[in-house]
C-alpha positions, 0 to 999 in steps of 0.5 A: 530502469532509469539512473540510480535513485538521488535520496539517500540519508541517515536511515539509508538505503542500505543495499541497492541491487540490480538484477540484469539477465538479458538471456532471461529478458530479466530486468529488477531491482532491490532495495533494502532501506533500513534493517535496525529493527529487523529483516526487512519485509516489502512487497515484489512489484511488478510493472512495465515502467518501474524504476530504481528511483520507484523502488527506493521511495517505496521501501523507505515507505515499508520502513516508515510503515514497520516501525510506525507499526512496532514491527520487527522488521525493516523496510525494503521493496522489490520491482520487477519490469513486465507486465502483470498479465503476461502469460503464466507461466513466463511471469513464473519463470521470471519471478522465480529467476529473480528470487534465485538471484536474490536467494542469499540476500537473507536482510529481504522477505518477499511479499506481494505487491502490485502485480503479484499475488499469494501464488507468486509469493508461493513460486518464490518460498519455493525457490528461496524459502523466504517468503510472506502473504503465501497460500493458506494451503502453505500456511499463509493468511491470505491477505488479499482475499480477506482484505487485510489492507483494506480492513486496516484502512477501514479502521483509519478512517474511523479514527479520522472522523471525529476530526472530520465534519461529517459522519461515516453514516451516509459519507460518500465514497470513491475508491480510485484503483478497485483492485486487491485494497480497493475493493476490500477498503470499499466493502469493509467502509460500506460496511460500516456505513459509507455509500460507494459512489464512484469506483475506477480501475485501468479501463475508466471509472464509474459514478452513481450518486445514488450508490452502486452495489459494492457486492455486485462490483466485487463479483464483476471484479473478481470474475476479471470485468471491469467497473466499467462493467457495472449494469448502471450509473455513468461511466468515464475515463480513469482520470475521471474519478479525481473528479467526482464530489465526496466526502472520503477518497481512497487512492489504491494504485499506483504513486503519485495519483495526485499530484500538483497540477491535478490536485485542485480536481479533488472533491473530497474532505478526507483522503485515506490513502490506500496505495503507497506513495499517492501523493505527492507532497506538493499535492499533501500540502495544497489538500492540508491547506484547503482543510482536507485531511489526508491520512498517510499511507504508511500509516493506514495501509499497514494492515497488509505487512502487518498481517505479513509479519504475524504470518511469519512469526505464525499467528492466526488469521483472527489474531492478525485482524485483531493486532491490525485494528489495534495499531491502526487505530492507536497509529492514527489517533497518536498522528493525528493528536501531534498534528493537532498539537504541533500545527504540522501535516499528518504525514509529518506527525507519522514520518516524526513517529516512525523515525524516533523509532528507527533511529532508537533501533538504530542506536541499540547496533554495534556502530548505529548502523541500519 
């Protein structure tokens, strides 16, 4: 799992707990960041090469995203080592052993992430009753199948283009990383508009400039196939798709995608970012400076822990949808405006929002503490 993570601040982490059963070939950690506004809720990542130091950046990010998002809950993330595609019902054993160790730690909600599913969130409410992004036979909204993340992204861009020089109509789209937001992100963009020219996944990546058939992709994708799959355009390995001319790039994988020694590669003017943490801030910094605006990830990939959230506190799936358009789109034009005012990244805009917000929570505590 790598050496104890080196970030720590005024906002946390407030718990670090690992999770080590050999006898299981169980190995996890948790990372509880912040609970001023709440129990905090934050996806179960699961992943051959996770670490500590992972595990803490992402639930500093689900506490910046929260409370960017008026939620009532703090930030928090768990990993969980091994791969997503082992046989069933070994990752059950294992997913439902590392809910029992965490069974007590009632400042954690589980949701899915990376890796799992609403079937593993299902395994885990089982275990521990403590559990969002369920089935909708246990009462859940199912966010990965109607695209809550990707429809909150959608909506983030469209309050992005009149900073832009383009319009959506007709705007060329490539989504690294067509999985559960990715392909969601694509439909809801095509939707409105946007081409598909280049899509990639874990085996390579597709380009067609002429534009590929979003519907066609999403059912190749949903039968388990892959982009490279595609009966036309040209096909090319994953890294590939950093590469490819747009005017809007999504990133929907995993951290760090684009980084300083990759970052000139990017042909695009607005990067939406639908993964967490896929930019470094060296990478951030090179895009602002080039005139590429890049939308924060805690900003515009919200959609899926805010409709998480809404579950739990039992709204509908058509209430969900409507209270995720709202903030995203209130979230993104406050960001970018201050921006604009102020002369700062976007990221710094959206870090400035969501920590006022923290740090008010905070304040209300007996002794400020998080």
């Amino acid at each position: 799992m790598g050496e104890l993570f080196s970030f720590s601040d005024t906002l946390g982490p407030a718990k670090v707990i690992q999770v080590n059963q050999p006898q299981l070939g169980l190995q996890g950690v948790l990372v509880v960041d912040n609970v001023a506004c709440g129990p905090a809720i934050g996806g179960l990542r699961m992943a051959p090469d996770v670490s500590i130091d992972e595990c803490a950046r992402l639930a500093r990010a689900m506490t910046l995203k929260n409370a960017a998002a008026g939620l009532a809950h703090g930030g928090g993330k768990s990993v969980l080592v091994g791969d997503p595609k082992m046989e069933k019902g070994r990752k059950e054993q294992l997913i439902r052993a590392f809910a029992f160790a965490l069974r007590r730690e009632e400042d954690y909600i589980f949701g899915p992430d990376m890796g799992t599913s609403e079937e593993c969130m299902a395994w885990v409410r089982d275990e521990i009753g403590r559990a969002v992004g369920l089935p909708a036979e246990l009462g859940g909204i199912p966010l990965d199948r109607l695209g809550a993340t990707g429809w909150g992204l959608s909506q983030a861009v469209a309050m992005a283009i009149p900073h832009c020089d383009f319009s959506l109509t007709g705007a060329r789209l490539v989504v690294q990383g067509f999985g559960a937001v990715g392909k969601h992100a694509a439909r809801f963009l095509v939707e409105s508009g946007a081409v598909l020219v280049g899509a990639s996944d874990s085996r390579g990546t597709l380009h067609d400039p002429d534009g590929i058939r979003v519907e066609e992709l999403l059912r190749l994708k949903n039968q388990g196939g892959s982009v490279l799959d595609y009966p036309g355009g040209s096909k090319a390995d994953r890294d590939a798709v950093l590469d490819l001319p747009c005017e809007i790039w999504v990133p929907a994988a995993r951290p760090d995608v684009v980084r300083k020694e990759n970052v000139h590669r990017l042909q695009a003017k607005l990067v939406a970012q639908g993964a967490n943490i896929p930019c470094t801030a060296e990478a951030e910094e090179h895009l602002h400076a080039q005139g590429v605006l890049c939308l924060p990830d805690f900003i515009a990939n919200a959609g899926g822990v805010i409709c998480a959230a809404m579950e739990y506190h039992g709204a509908s799936q058509s209430e969900a949808f409507r209270t995720i358009a709202e903030k995203i789109r209130d979230n993104t034009q406050l960001v970018l405006a201050e921006a604009k005012q102020q002369g700062i990244l976007p990221r710094q805009a959206a870090v400035n929002l969501a920590t006022r917000r923290v740090e008010k929570a905070m304040a209300y505590k007996r002794w400020g503490i998080f």
